[in-house]
VOGU-3710 file (C-alpha; in Angstrom, 3 decimals, decimal comma):
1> xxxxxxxxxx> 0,000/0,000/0,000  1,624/3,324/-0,978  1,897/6,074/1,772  1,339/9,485/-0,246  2,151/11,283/3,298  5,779/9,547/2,978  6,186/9,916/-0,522  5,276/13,162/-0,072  7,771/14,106/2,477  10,398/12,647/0,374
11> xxxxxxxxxx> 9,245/14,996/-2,897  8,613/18,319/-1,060  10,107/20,387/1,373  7,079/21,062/3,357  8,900/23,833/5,786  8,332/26,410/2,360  5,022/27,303/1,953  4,429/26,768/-1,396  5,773/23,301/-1,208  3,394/22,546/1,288
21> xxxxxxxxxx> 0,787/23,238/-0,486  2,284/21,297/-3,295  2,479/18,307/-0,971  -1,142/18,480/0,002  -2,399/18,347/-3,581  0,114/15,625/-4,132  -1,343/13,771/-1,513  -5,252/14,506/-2,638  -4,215/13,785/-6,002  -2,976/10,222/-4,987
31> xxxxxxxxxx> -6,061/10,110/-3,023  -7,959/10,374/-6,397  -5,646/8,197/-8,271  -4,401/5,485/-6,150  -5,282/2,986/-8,530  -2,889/4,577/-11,317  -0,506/4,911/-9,333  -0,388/1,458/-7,571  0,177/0,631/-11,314  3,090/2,670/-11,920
41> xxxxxxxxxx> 4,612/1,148/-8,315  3,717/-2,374/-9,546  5,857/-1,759/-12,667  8,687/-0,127/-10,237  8,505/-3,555/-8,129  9,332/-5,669/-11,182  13,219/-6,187/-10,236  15,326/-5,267/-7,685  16,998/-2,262/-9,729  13,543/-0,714/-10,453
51> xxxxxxxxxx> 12,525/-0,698/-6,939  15,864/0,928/-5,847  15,477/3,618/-8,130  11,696/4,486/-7,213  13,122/4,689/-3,601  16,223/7,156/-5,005  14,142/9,095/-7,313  10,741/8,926/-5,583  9,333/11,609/-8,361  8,079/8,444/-10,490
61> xxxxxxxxxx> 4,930/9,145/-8,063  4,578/12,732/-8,650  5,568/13,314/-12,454  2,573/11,888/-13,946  0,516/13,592/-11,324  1,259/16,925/-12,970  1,083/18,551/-16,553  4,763/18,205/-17,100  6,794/16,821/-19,866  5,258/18,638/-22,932
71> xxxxxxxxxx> 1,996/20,395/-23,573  -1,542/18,036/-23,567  0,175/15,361/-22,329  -2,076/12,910/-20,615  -0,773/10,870/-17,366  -1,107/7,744/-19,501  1,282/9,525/-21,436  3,382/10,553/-18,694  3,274/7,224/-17,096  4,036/5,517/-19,846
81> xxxxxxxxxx> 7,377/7,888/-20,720  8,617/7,268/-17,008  8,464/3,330/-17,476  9,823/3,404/-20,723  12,909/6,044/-19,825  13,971/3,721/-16,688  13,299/0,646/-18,413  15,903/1,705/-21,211  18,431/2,934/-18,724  18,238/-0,521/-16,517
91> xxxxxxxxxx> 18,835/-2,452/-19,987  21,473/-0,568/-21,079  23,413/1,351/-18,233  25,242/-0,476/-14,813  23,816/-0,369/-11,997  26,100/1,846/-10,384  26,309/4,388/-12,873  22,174/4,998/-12,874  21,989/4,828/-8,758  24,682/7,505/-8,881
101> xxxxxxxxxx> 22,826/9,714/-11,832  19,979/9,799/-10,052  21,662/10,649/-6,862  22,492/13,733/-7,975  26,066/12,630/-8,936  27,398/13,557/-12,385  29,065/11,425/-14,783  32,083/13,882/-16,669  31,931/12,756/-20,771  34,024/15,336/-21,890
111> xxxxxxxxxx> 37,199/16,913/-19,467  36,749/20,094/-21,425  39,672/22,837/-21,239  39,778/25,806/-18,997  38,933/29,580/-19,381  40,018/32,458/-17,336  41,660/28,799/-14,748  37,862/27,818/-14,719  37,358/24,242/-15,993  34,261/24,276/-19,225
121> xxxxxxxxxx> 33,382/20,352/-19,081  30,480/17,783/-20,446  28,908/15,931/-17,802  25,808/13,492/-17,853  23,755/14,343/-14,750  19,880/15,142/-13,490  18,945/17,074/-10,408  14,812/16,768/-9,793  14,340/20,352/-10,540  14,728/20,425/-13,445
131> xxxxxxxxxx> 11,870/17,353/-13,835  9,197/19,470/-15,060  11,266/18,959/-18,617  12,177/15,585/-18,613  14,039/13,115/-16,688  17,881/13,440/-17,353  20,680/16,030/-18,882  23,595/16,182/-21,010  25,265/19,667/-19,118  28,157/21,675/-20,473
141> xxxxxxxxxx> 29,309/23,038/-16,981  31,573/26,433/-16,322  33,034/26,708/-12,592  31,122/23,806/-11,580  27,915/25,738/-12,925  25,654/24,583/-15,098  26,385/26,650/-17,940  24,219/24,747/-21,243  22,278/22,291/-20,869  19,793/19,956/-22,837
151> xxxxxxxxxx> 16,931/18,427/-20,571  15,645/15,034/-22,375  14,055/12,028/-21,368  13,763/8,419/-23,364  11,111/6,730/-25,291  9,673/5,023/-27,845  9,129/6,401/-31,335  5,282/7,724/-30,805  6,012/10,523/-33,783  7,610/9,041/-36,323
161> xxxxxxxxxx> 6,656/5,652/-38,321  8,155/3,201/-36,442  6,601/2,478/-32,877  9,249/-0,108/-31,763  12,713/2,299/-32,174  13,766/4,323/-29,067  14,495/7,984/-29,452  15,425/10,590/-27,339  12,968/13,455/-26,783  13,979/16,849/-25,507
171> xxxxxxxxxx> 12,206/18,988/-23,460  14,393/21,832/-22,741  17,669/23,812/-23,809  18,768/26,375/-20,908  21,495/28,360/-21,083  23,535/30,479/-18,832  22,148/32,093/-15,478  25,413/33,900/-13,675  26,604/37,046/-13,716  28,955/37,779/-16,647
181> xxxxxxxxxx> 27,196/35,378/-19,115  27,414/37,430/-21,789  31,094/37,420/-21,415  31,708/33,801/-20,451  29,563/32,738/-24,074  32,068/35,423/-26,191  35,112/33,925/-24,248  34,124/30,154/-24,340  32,558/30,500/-28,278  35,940/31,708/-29,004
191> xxxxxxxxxx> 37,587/28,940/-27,561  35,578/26,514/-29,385  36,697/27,908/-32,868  33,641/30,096/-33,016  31,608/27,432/-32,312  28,143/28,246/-30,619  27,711/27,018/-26,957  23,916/26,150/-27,720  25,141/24,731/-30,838  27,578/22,799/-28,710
201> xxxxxxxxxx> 25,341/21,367/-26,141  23,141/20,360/-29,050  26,054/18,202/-30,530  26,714/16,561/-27,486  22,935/15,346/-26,928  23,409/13,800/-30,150  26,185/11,730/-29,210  24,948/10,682/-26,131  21,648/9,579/-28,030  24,094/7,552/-30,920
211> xxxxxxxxxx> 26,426/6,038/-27,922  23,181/4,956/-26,162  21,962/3,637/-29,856  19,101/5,534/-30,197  17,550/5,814/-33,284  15,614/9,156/-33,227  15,647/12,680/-31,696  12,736/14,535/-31,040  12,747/18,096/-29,469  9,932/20,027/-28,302
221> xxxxxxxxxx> 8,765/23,036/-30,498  7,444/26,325/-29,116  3,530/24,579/-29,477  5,039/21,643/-27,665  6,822/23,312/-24,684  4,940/22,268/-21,146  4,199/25,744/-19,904  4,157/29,601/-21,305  7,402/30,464/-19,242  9,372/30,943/-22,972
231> xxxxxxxxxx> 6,779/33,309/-23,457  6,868/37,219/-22,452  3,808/39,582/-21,222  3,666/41,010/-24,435  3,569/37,360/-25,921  6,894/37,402/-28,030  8,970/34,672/-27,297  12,233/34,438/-24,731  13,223/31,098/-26,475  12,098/30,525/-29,761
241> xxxxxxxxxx> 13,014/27,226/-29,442  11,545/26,154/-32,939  13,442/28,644/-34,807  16,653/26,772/-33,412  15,806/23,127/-33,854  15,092/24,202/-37,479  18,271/26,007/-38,076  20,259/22,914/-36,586  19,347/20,740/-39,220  15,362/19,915/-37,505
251> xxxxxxxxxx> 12,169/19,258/-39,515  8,497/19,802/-38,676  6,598/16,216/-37,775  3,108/15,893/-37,637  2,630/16,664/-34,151  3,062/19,574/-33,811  4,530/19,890/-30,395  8,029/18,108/-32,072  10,520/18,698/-34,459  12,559/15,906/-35,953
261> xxxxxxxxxx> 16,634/16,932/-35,496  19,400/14,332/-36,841  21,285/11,981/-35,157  24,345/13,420/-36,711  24,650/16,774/-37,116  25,323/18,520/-40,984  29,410/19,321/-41,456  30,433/21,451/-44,069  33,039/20,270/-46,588  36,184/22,588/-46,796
271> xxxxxxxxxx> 35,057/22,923/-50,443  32,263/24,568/-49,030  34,512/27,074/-46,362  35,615/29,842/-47,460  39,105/29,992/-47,598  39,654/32,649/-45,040  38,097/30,512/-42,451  39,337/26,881/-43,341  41,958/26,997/-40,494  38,997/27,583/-38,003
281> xxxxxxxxxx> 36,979/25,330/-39,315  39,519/22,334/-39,194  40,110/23,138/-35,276  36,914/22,691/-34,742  36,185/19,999/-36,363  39,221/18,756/-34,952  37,766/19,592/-31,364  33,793/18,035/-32,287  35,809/14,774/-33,042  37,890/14,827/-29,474
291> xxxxxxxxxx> 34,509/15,169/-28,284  32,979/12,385/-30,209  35,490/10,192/-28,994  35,399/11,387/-25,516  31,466/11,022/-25,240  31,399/7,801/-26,565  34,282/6,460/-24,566  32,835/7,528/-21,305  29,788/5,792/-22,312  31,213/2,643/-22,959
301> xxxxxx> 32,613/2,701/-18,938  28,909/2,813/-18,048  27,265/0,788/-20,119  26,482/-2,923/-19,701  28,258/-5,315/-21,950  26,310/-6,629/-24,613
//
């Protein structure tokens, strides 16, 4: 029998006001669907990995309570995305490795360089905050802050053709929130060969979605995103996060609340470079392939033999 009261406790920090009153919906909301839920704890009992990550990341109980995710989803839909996401990661990740991502531990894929003797690194990590978006993140990190990062979570393929491929979905770029970001963005896109951080973070999602041997990536459009915080008073847009799945290579599906963006994303030849900026464009090539190589290397450490 689930205790909503202790699951509760675990989610919310009732000493803040508003997360008290968060717990006490949480706990008439179980009230109301105790049945649902019983069924999302029965498929969290299955093995003993499952239930040790329902007791580390007790959020399974609250996510699908609440109109996260992406916009109009249903909590069969929500419910459905949380089994799929953990079954995936118990398949293909050790055990060790997705106790300690969802312990708020990171995993480093890329060691990065340093600017201004402040280390700029690619980690794989997920703190519960950021669960209203999905349900881990690929993070480019500056100073130990989260500097970039893409928010996605796993499932099957329920916009394209094919039902039975896996695909990552993301629900969320965010970029810098420090003082100086401005700055820090001119200073590290210069360091990357003049390489955009967002288009940076971007390329590492998509390595971490071929290493895992996912087959599609999905990204939620403007229509698509969960709430209306992109979206200013005067209704124009803070993110226009359609405009830049579509610029990175993306294409419209037919639901409209995703874009389709490649696995791999589109290089250039040096044909195609002009000629003034060929020696830029070979460093950073030179620098996405250390990455590559990095991403998928880490990986490998974490991921179960086949």
């Amino acid at each position: 029998m689930l205790n909503f009261s202790e699951i509760g406790h675990k989610v919310y920090d009732t000493r803040k006001t508003r997360e008290f009153r968060r717990y006490l919906v949480f706990r008439a909301r179980g009230f109301l669907m105790r049945s649902k839920i019983e069924k999302i704890d029965e498929f969290f009992k299955r093995t003993p990995l499952l239930t040790a990550m329902s007791e580390i990341y007790p959020f399974i109980y609250e996510q699908p309570m609440r109109a996260f995710f992406y916009h109009r989803s249903t909590f069969e839909e929500r419910a459905s995305l949380i089994e799929h996401h953990f079954d995936f990661l118990a398949e293909r990740l050790k055990e060790r490795a997705m106790k300690e991502l969802y312990s708020e531990k990171e995993i480093t894929l890329w060691d990065g360089f340093d600017v201004d003797e402040k280390k700029f690194y690619l980690s794989l990590f997920f703190e519960p905050g950021q669960r209203k978006e999905g349900l881990l993140s690929v993070m480019l990190r500056f100073d130990e802050r989260p500097f970039y990062q893409i928010i996605f979570w796993i499932d099957r393929d329920h916009v394209g053709e094919n039902s039975d491929d896996w695909a990552m979905y993301i629900g969320a770029m965010q970029g810098p929130n420090m003082d100086n970001a401005k700055e820090y963005v001119k200073k590290i896109t210069k360091a990357c060969h003049a390489y955009r951080t967002k288009n940076l973070i971007l390329y590492t999602a998509q390595a971490v979605a071929r290493s895992l041997g996912l087959k599609h990536i999905y990204a939620v459009t403007n229509d698509g995103y969960y709430a209306n915080n992109h979206v200013r008073t005067d209704r124009k847009l803070k993110t226009d996060f359609s405009a830049f799945w579509l610029e990175a290579g993306g294409a419209k599906t037919k639901d409209e609340r995703f874009d389709a963006l490649p696995l791999v994303e589109p290089r250039k030849t040096m044909e195609e470079v002009p000629t003034r900026k060929r020696n830029v464009y070979r460093k950073r090539f030179a620098m996405l392939d250390e990455i590559d190589e990095a991403i998928a290397g880490n990986m490998k450490k974490i991921m179960r033999q086949k």
